[in-house]
C-alpha positions as CSV (number, residue, x, y, z in Angstrom):
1,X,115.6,99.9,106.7
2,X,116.5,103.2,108.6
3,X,114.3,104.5,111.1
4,X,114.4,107.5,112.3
5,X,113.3,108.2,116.7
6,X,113.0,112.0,117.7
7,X,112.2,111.3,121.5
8,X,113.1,114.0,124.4
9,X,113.0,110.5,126.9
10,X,116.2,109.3,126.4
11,X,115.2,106.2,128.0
12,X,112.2,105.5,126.0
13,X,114.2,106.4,123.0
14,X,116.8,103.6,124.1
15,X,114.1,101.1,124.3
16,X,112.6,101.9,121.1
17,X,116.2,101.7,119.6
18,X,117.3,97.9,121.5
19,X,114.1,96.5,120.2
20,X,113.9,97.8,116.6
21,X,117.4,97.0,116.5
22,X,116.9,93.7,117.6
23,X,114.6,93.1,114.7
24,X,116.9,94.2,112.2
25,X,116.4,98.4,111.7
26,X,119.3,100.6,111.8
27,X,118.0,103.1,114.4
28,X,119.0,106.9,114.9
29,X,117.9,109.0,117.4
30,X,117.7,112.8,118.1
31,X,116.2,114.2,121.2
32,X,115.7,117.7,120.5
33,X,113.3,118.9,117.9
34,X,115.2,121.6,115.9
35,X,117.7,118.5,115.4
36,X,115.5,115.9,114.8
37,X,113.4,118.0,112.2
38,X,116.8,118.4,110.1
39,X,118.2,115.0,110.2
40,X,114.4,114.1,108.7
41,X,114.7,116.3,106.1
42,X,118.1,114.7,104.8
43,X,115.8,112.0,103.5
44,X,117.8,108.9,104.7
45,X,115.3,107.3,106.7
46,X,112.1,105.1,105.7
47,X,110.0,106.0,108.5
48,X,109.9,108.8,110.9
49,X,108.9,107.8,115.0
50,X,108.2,111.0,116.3
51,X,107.0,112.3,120.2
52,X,105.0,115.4,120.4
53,X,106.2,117.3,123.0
54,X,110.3,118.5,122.3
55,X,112.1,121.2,123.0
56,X,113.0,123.8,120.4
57,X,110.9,122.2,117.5
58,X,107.1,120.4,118.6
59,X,106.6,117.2,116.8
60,X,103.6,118.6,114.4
61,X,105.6,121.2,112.9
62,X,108.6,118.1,112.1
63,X,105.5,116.0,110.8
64,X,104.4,119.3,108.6
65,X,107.8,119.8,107.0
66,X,109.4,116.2,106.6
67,X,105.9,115.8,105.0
68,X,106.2,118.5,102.2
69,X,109.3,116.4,100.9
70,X,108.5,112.7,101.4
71,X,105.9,110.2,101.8
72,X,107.7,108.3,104.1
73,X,105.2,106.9,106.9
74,X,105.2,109.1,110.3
75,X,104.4,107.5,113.5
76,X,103.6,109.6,116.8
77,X,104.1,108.5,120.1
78,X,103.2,110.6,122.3
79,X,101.7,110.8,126.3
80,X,98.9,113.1,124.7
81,X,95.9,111.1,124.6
82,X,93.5,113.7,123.5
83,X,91.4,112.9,120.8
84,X,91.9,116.4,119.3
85,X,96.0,115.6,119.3
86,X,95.4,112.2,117.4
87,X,93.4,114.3,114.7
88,X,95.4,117.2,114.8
89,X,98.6,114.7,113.8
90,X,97.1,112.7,111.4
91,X,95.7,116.1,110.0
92,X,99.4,117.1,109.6
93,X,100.2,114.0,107.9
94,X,101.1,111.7,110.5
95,X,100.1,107.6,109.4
96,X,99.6,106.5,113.0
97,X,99.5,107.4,116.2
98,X,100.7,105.2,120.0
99,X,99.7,106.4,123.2
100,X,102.5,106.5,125.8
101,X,102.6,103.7,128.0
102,X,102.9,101.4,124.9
103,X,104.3,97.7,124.5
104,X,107.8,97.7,122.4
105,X,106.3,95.2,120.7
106,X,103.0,97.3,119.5
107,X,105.8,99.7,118.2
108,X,107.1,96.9,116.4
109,X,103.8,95.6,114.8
110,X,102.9,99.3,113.6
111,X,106.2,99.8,112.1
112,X,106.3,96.5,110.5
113,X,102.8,96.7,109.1
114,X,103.3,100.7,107.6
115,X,107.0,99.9,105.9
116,X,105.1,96.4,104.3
117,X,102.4,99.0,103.1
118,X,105.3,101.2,101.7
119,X,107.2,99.3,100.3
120,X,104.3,97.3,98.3
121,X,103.2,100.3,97.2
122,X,106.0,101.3,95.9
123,X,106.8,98.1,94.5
124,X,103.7,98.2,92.7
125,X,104.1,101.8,91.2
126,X,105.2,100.3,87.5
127,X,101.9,98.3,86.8
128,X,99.4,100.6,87.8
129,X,97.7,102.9,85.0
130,X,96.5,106.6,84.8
131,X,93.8,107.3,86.5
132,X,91.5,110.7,84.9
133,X,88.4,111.7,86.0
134,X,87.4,115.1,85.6
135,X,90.5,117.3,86.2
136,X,92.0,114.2,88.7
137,X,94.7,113.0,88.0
138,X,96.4,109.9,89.3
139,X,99.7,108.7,87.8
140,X,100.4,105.7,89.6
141,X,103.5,105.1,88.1
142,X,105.5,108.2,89.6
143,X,103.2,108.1,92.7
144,X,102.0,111.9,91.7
145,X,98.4,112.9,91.9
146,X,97.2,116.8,89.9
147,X,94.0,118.7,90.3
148,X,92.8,120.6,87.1
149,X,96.9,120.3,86.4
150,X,98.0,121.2,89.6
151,X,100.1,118.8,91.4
152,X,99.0,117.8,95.0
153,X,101.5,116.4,97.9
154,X,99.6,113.4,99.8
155,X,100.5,111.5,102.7
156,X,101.1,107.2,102.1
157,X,97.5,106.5,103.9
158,X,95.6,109.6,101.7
159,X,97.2,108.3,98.5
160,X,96.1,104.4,99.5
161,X,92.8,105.6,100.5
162,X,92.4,107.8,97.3
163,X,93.8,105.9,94.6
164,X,91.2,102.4,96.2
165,X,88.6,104.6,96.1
166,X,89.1,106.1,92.4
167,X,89.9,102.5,91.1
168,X,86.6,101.5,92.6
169,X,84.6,104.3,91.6
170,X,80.9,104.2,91.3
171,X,81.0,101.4,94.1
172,X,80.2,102.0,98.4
173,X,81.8,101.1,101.0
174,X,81.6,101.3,104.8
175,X,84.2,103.0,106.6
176,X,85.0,99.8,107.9
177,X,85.7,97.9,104.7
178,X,87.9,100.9,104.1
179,X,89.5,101.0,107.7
180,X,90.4,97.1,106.9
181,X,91.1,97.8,103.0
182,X,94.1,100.4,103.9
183,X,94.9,100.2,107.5
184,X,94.8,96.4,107.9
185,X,93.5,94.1,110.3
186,X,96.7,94.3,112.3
187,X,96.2,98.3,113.0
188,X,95.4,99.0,116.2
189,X,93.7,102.5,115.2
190,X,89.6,102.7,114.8
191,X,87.5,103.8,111.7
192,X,87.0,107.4,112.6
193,X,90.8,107.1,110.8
194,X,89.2,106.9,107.9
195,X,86.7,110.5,108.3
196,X,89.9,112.4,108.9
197,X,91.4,111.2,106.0
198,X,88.5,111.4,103.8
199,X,88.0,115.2,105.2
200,X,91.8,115.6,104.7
201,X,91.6,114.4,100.6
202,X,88.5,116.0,100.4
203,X,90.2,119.8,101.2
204,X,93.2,118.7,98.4
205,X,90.8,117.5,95.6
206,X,87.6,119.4,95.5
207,X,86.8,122.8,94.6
208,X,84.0,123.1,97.8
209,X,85.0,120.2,100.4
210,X,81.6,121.2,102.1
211,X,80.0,120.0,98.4
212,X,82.6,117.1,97.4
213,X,81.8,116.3,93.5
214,X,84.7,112.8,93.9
215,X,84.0,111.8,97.3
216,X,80.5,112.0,98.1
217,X,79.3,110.5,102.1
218,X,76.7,108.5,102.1
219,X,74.8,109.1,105.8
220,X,74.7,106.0,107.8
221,X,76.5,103.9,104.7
222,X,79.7,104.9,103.4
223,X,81.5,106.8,101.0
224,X,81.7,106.4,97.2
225,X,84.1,108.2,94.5
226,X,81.7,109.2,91.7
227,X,82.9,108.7,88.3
């Protein structure tokens, strides 16, 4: 599997590189963002670990344009621990997000556990059937989903959380169910994941994301996709 790091800390980038190299990745790294924004978009990596603050090209605009071409999960690390930079990546389509000081080995878990998510969903992209409820569309099979015939780019994490939710219609669950249902029990990340995500679909599917019709909140319960 090919991982790309862009990472202005050469040294951080280093350790990222011996350890993920240890454990079997081929590992490429650019440390300025301008560069590290077009070796993404040649599409030969399976997972993007990107820092925030570069020089020439910020980290959410690479996470905004590798994420209009592919799917591919999107880590940030970053030393930015403000909660409005965690939402602000993951609303740009970032997967997860590690605060700097981190353990190599917390890198390691993350990036194990999203390319395992990947690649299963992928592998399971030939057995799953049309989903169509009231102008949504989701074709499993080619990973595509179309509103009222317009098709709709979604990050992996949206189109997990989506597609669970539509196959489930009808049924509630808690943002923790949902949190443990796509994220896994060996994320690291907390349920309020799951609002942005839900607020993120919600602005890509629904005519008036203030009034959702599919994805309806259920105050002090959960969310449910009505059918």
């Amino acid at each position: 599997m090919n991982i790309l790091i862009v990472e202005d800390d050469l040294n951080i980038a280093e350790l990222e590189k011996d350890y993920l190299g240890l454990n079997g990745y081929d590992v490429t790294i650019k440390t300025d963002g301008s560069l590290g924004s077009k070796e993404a978009l040649t599409g030969n990596y399976d997972l993007l670990i990107v820092d925030l603050m570069l020089p020439n090209k910020n980290g959410f605009e690479i996470i905004k344009e590798v994420r209009e071409k592919y799917e591919i999960p999107i880590i940030v690390v970053s030393a930015k621990n403000e909660d409005i930079s965690k939402i602000r990546g993951l609303d740009y389509g970032a997967d997860d997000y590690l605060t700097k000081p981190f353990s190599p080995a917390e890198l390691l878990a993350r990036v194990k556990s999203h390319l395992n998510r990947y690649k299963r969903l992928k592998g399971h992209s030939n057995v799953v059937s049309l989903i169509s409820i009231r102008g949504l569309d989701i074709d499993a099979t080619s990973h595509k989903v179309s509103i009222r015939g317009k098709e709709v780019s979604f990050t992996t994490k949206e189109y997990d959380l989506l597609l669970f939710l539509a196959q489930n219609a009808n049924v509630v669950f808690t943002k923790e169910h949902l949190f443990d249902r796509i994220w896994g029990d060996d994320s690291l990340g907390d349920t309020a994941t799951v609002a942005v995500h839900i607020q993120k679909i919600r602005k890509k599917i629904e005519k008036d994301p203030s009034n959702p019709e599919y994805i309806e909140t259920l105050w002090g319960t959960g969310y449910r996709f009505n059918k």
